[in-house]
N, CA, C and O of each residue as an XYZ file, in Angstrom:
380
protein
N     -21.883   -104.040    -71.124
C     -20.984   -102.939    -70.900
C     -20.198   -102.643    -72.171
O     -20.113   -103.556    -72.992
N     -19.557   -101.364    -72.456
C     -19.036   -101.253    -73.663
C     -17.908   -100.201    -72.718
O     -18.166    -99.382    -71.836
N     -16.678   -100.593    -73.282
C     -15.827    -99.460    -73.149
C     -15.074    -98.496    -74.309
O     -14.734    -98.834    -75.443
N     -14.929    -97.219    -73.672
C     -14.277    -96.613    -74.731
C     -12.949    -96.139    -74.333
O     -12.714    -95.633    -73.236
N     -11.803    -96.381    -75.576
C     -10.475    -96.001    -74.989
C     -10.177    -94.785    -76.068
O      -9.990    -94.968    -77.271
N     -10.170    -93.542    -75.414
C      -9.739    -92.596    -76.350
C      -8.305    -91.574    -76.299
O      -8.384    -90.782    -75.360
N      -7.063    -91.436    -77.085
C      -6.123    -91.427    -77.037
C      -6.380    -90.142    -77.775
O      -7.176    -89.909    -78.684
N      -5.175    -89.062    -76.928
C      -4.937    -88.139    -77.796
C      -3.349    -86.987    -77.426
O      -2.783    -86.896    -76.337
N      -2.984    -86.271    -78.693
C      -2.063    -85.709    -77.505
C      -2.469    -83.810    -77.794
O      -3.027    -83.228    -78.724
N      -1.960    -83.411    -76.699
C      -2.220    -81.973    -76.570
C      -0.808    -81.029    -77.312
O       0.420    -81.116    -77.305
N      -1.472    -80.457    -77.692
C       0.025    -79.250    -77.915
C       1.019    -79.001    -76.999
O       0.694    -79.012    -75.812
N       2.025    -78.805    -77.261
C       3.089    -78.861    -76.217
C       2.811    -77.672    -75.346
O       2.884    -77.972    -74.154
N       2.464    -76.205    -75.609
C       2.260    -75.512    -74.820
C       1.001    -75.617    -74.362
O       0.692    -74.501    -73.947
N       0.319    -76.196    -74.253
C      -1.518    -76.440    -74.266
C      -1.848    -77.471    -73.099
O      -2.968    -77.639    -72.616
N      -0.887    -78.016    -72.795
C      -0.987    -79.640    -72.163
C      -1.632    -79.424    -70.971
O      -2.259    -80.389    -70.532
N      -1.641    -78.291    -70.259
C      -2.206    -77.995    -68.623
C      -3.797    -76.985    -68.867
O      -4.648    -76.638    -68.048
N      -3.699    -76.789    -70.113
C      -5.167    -76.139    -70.250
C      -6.085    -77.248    -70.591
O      -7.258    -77.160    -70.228
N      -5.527    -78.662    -71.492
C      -6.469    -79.856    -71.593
C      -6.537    -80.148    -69.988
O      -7.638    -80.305    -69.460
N      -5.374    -80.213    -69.251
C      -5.745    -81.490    -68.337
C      -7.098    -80.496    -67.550
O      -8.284    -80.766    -67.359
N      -6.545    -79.680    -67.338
C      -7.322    -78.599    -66.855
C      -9.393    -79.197    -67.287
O     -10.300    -79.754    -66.669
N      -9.222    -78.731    -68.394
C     -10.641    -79.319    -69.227
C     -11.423    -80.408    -69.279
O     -12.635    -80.619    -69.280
N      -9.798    -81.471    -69.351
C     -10.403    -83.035    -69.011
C     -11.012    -83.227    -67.762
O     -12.127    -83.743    -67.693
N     -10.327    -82.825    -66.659
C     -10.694    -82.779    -65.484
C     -12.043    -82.874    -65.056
O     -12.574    -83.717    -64.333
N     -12.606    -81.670    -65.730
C     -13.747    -81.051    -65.257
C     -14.965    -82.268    -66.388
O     -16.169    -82.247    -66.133
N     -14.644    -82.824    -67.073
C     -15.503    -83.695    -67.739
C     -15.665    -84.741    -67.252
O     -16.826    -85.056    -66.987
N     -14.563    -85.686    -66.944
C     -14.247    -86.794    -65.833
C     -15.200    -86.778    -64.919
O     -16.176    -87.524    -64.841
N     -14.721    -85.436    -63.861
C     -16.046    -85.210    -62.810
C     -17.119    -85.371    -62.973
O     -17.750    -86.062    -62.172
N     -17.946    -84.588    -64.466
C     -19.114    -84.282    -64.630
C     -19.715    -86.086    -65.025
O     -20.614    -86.701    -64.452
N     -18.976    -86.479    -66.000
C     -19.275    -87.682    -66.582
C     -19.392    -88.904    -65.529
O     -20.194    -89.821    -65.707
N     -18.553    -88.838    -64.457
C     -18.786    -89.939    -63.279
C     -20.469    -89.718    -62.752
O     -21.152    -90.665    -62.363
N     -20.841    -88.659    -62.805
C     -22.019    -88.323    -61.890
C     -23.080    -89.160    -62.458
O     -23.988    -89.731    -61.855
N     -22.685    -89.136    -64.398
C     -24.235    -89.590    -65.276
C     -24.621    -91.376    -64.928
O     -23.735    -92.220    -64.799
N     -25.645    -91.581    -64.855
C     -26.363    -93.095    -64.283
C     -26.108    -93.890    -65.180
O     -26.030    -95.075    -64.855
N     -25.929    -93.574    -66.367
C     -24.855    -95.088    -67.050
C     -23.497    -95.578    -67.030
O     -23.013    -96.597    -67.524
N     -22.793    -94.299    -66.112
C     -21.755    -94.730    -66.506
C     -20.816    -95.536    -65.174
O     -20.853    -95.245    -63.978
N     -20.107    -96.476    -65.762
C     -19.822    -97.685    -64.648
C     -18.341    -97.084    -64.114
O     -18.254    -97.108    -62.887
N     -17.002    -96.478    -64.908
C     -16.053    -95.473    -64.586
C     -15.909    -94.260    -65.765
O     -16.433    -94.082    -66.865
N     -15.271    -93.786    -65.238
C     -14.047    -92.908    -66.069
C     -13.176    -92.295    -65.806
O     -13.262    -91.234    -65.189
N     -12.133    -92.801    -66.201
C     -10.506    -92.815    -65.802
C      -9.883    -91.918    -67.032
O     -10.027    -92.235    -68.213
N      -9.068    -90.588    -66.524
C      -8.235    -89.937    -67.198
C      -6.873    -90.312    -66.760
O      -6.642    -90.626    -65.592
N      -5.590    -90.272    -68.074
C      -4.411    -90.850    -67.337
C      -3.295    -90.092    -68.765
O      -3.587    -89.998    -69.957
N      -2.177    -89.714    -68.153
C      -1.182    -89.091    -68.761
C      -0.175    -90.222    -68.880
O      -0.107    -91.192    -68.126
N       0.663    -89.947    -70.018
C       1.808    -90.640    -70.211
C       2.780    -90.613    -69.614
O       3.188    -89.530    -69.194
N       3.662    -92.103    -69.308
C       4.649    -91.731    -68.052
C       5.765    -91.254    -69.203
O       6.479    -90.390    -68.694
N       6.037    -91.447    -70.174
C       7.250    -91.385    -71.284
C       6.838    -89.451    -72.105
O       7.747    -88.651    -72.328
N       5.451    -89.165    -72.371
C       5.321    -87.965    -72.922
C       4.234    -87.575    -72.644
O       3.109    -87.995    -72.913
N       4.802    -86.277    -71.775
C       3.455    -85.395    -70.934
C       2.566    -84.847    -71.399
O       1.612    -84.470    -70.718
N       2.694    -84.588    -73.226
C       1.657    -84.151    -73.875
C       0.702    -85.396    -74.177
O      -0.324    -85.030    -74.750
N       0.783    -87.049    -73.896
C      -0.352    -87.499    -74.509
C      -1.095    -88.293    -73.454
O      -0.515    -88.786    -72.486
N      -2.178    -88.382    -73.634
C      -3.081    -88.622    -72.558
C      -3.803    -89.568    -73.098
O      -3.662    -89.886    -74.279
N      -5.025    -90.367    -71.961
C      -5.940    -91.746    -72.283
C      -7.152    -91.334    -71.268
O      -7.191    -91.162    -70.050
N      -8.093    -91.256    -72.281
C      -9.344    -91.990    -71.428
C      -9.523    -92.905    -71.577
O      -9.206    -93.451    -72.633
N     -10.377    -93.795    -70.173
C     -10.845    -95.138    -70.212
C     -12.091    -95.130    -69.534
O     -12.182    -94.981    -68.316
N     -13.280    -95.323    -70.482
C     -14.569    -95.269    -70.167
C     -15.056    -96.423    -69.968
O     -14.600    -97.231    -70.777
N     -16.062    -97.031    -68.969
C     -16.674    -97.965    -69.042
C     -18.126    -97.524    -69.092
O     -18.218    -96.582    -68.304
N     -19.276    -97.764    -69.641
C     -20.275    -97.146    -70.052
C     -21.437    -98.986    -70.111
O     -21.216   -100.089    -70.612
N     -22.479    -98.463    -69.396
C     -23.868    -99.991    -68.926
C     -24.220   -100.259    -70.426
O     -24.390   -101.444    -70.714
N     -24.393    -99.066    -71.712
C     -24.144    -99.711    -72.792
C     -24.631    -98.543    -73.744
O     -24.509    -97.385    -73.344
N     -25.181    -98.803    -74.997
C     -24.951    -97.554    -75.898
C     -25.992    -96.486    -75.787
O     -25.844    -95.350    -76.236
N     -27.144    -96.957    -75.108
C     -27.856    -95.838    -75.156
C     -27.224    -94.571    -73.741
O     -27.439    -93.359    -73.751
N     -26.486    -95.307    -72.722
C     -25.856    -94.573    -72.332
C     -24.663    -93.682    -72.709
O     -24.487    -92.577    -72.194
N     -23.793    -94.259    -73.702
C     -22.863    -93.136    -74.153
C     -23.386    -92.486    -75.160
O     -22.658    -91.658    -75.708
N     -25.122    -92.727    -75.805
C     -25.558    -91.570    -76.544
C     -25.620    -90.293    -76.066
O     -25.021    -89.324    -76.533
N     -26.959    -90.321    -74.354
C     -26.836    -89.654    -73.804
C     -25.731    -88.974    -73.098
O     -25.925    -87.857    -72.616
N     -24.563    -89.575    -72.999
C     -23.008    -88.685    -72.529
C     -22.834    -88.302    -73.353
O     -22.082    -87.389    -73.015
N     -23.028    -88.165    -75.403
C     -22.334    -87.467    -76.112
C     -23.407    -86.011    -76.466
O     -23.271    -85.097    -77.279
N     -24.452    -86.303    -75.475
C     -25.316    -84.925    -75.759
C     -25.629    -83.936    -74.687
O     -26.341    -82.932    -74.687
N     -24.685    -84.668    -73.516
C     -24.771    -83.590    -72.374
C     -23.840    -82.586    -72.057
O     -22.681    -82.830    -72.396
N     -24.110    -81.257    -71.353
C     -23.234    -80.317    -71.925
C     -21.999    -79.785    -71.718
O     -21.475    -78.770    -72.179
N     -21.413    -81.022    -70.581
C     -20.390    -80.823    -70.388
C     -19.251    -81.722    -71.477
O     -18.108    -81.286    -71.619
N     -19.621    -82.755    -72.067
C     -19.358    -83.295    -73.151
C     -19.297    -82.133    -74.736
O     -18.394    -81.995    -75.562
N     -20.363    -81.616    -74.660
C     -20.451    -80.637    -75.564
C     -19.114    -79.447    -75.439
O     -18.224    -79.040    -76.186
N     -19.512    -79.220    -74.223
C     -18.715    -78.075    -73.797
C     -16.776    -78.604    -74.057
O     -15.848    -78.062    -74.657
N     -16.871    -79.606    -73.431
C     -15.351    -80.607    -73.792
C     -14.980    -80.497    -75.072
O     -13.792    -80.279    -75.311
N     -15.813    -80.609    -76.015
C     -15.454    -81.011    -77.358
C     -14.967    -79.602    -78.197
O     -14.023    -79.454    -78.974
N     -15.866    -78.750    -77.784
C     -15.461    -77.311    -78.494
C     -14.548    -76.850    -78.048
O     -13.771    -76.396    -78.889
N     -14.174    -76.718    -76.734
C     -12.626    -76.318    -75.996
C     -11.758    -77.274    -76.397
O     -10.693    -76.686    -76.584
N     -11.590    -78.748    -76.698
C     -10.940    -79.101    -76.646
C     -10.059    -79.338    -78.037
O      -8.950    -79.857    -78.169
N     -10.928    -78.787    -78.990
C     -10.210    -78.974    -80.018
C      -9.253    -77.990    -80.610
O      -8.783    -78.166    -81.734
N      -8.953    -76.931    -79.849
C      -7.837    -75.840    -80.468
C      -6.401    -76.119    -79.160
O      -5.403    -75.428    -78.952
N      -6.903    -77.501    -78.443
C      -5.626    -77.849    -77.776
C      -5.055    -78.658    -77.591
O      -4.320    -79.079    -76.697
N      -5.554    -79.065    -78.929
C      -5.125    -80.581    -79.483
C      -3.969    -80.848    -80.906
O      -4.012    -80.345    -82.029
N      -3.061    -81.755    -80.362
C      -2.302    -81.384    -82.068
C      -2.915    -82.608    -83.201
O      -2.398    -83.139    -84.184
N      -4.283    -82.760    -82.531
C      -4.495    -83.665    -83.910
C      -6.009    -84.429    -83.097
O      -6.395    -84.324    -81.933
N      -6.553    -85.131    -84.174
C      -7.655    -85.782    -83.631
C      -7.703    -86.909    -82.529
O      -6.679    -87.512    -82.210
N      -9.083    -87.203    -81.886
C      -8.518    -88.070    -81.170
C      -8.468    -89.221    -81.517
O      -9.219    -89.324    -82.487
N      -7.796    -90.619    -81.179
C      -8.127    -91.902    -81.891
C      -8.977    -92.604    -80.831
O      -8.405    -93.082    -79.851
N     -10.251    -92.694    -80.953
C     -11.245    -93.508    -80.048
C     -11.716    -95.081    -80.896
O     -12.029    -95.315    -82.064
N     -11.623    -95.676    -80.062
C     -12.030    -97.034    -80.052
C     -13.144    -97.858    -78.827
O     -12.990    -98.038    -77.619
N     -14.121    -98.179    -79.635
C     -15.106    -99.087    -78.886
C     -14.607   -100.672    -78.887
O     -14.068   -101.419    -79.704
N     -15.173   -100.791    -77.270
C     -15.046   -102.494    -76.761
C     -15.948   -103.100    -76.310
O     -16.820   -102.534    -75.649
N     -15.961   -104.858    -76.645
C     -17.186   -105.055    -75.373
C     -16.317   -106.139    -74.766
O     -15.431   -106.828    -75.273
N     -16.864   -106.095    -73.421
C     -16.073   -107.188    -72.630
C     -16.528   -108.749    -72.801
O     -17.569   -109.403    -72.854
N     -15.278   -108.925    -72.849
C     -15.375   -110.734    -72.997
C     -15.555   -111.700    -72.368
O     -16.138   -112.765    -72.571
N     -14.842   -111.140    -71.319
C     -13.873   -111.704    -70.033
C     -14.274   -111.143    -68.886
O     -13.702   -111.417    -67.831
């Protein structure tokens, strides 16, 4: 299993058009056969920054999630409602 934790924050006026966006990826991305979750989650301290938490059976599965088109579609919307890149980090479980 590999997880991915990806952190980002939205523009202050922008913040309900991401969640809006994330939403609809979450959904799409639970459906694909590698993937074990995916959890979207907002900050309790600042409403503009948000976390995914992916768990993914392993890499050839999050290849195929970074070429399907709701992923695609995520990435091009999502970047004019963003105040900056996202910071993603890969894991593997230990424990």
């Amino acid at each position: 299993m590999i997880a991915i934790i990806a952190r980002c924050s939205a523009k202050a006026d922008r913040s309900d058009d991401f969640v809006k966006l994330a939403q609809d990826l979450v959904k799409a991305s639970r459906d694909e056969a590698g993937n074990i979750s995916y959890g979207f989650y907002a900050d309790l301290a600042d409403t503009s920054k948000f976390t995914f938490i992916e768990v993914w059976r392993d890499q050839a599965a999050i290849d195929f999630h970074n070429e399907t088109p709701h992923f695609l579609h995520f990435v091009e919307k999502a970047e004019p409602l963003l105040a900056g890149p996202l910071d993603i980090a890969l894991y593997r479980k230990l424990a």
